[in-house]
TORTOR-70706 format. One record per residue (C-alpha): residue number from 1; residue in one letter; chain; x, y, z. Coordinates in pm, 1 decimal. Layout:
! residues N
NUM | A | A | X | Y | Z $
...
//
This chain:
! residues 96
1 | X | A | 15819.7 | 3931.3 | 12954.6 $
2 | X | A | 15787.5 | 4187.9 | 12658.0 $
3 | X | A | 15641.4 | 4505.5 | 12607.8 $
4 | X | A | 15370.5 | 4604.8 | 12360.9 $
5 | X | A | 15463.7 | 4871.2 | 12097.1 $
6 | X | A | 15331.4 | 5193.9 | 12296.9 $
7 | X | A | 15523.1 | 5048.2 | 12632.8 $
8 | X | A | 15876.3 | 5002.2 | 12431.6 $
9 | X | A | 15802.6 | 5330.0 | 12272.5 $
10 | X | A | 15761.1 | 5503.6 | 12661.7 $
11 | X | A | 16064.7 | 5290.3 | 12775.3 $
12 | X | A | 16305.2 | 5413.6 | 12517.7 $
13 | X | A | 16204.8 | 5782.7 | 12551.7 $
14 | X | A | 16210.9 | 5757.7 | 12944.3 $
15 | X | A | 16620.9 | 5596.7 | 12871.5 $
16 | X | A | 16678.7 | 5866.3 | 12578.7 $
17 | X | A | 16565.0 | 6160.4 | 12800.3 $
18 | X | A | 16733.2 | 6067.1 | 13163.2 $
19 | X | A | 17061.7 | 5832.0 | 13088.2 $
20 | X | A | 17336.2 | 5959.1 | 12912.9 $
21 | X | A | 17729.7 | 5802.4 | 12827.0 $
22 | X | A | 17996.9 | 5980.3 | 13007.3 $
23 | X | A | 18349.8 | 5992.6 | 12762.0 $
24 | X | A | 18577.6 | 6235.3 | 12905.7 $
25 | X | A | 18325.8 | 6444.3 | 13112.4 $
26 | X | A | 18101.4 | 6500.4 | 12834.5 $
27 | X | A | 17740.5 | 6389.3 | 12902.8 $
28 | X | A | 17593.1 | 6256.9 | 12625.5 $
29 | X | A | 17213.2 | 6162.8 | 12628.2 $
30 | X | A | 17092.4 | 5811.2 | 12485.6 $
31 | X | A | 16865.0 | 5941.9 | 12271.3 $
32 | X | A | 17120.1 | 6189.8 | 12087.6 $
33 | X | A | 17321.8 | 5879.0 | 12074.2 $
34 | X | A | 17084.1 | 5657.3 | 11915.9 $
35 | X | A | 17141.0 | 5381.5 | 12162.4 $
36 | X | A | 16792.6 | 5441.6 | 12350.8 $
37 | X | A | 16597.0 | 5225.9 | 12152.6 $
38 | X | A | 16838.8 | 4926.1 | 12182.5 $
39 | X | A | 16844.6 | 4942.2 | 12532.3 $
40 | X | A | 16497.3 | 4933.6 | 12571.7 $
41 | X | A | 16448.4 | 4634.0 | 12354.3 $
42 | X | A | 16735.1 | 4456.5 | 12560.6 $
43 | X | A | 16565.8 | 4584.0 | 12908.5 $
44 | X | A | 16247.5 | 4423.7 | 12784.5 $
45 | X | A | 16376.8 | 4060.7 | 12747.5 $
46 | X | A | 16506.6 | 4058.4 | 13093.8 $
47 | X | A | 16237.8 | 4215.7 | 13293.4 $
48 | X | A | 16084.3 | 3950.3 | 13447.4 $
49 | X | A | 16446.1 | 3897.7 | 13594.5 $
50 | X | A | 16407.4 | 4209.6 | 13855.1 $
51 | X | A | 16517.2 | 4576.5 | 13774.8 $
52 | X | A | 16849.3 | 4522.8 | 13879.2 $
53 | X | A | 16952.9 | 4180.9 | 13657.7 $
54 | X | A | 16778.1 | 4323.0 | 13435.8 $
55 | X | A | 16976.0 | 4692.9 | 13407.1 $
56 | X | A | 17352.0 | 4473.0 | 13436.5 $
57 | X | A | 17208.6 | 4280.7 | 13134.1 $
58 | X | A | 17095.8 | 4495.6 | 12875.4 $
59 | X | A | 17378.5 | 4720.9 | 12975.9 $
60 | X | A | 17597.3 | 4416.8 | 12871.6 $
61 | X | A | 17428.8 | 4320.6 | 12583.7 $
62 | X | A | 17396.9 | 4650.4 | 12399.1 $
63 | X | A | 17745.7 | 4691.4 | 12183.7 $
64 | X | A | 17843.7 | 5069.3 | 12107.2 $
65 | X | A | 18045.3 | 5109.7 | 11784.3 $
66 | X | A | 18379.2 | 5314.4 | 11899.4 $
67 | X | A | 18668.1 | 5422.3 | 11627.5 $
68 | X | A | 18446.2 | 5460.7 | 11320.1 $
69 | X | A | 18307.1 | 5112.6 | 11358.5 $
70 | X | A | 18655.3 | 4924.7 | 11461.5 $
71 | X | A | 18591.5 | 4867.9 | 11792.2 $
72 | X | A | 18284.4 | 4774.3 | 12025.3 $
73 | X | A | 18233.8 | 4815.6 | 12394.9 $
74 | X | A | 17906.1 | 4697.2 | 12658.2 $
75 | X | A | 17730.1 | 5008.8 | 12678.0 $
76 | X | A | 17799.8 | 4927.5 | 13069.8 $
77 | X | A | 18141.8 | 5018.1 | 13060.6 $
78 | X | A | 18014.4 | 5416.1 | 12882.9 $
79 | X | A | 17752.5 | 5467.6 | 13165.4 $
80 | X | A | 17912.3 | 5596.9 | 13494.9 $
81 | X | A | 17708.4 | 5406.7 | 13790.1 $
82 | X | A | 17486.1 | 5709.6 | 13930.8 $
83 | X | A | 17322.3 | 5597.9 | 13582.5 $
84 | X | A | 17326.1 | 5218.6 | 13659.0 $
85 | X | A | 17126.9 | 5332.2 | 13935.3 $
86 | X | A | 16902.4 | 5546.6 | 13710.4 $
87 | X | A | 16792.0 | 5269.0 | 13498.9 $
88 | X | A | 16710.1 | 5036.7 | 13809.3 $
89 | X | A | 16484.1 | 5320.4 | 13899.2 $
90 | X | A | 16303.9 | 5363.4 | 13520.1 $
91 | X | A | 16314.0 | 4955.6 | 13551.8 $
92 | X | A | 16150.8 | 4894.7 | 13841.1 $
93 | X | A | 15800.4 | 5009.2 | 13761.1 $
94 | X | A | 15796.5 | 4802.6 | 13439.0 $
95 | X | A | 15907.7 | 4486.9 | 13650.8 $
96 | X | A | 15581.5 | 4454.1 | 13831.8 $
//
């Protein structure tokens, strides 16, 4: 299942706006990050897997450039799980 331009566009606002990475107890929102957009276009290959294969997924799949470029990480391992959560919830509705 994929999304059409304006429902990609909603998706990776709704992520930007509500998830953020947590490094060190700093919050720091998707969108600021400019990892919003990737995650959307990851969520929307996996949604007709169910919200919650789908979050663990894209999660996985999106790699976040750490040390100037030198190292990557799964965004999954940057997003405490109260956001895991939060994304199953923005998922769901999308998944029906």
């Amino acid at each position: 299942m994929t999304l059409d331009a304006a429902d990609l566009q909603d998706l990776t606002a709704a992520l930007g706006d509500r998830l953020y990475l947590q490094v060190a107890g700093w919050h720091l929102y998707l969108g600021d990050a400019g990892l919003a957009e990737s995650l959307a276009i990851e969520c929307s290959a996996f949604l007709d897997q169910g919200a919650a294969v789908c979050a663990r997924r894209a999660l996985e799949a999106v790699q976040v450039p750490i040390g100037g470029g030198s190292s990557r990480l799964p965004l999954a391992r940057l997003l405490p799980s109260s956001q895991l959560c939060e994304l199953e919830q923005i998922l769901e509705d999308r998944c029906r």
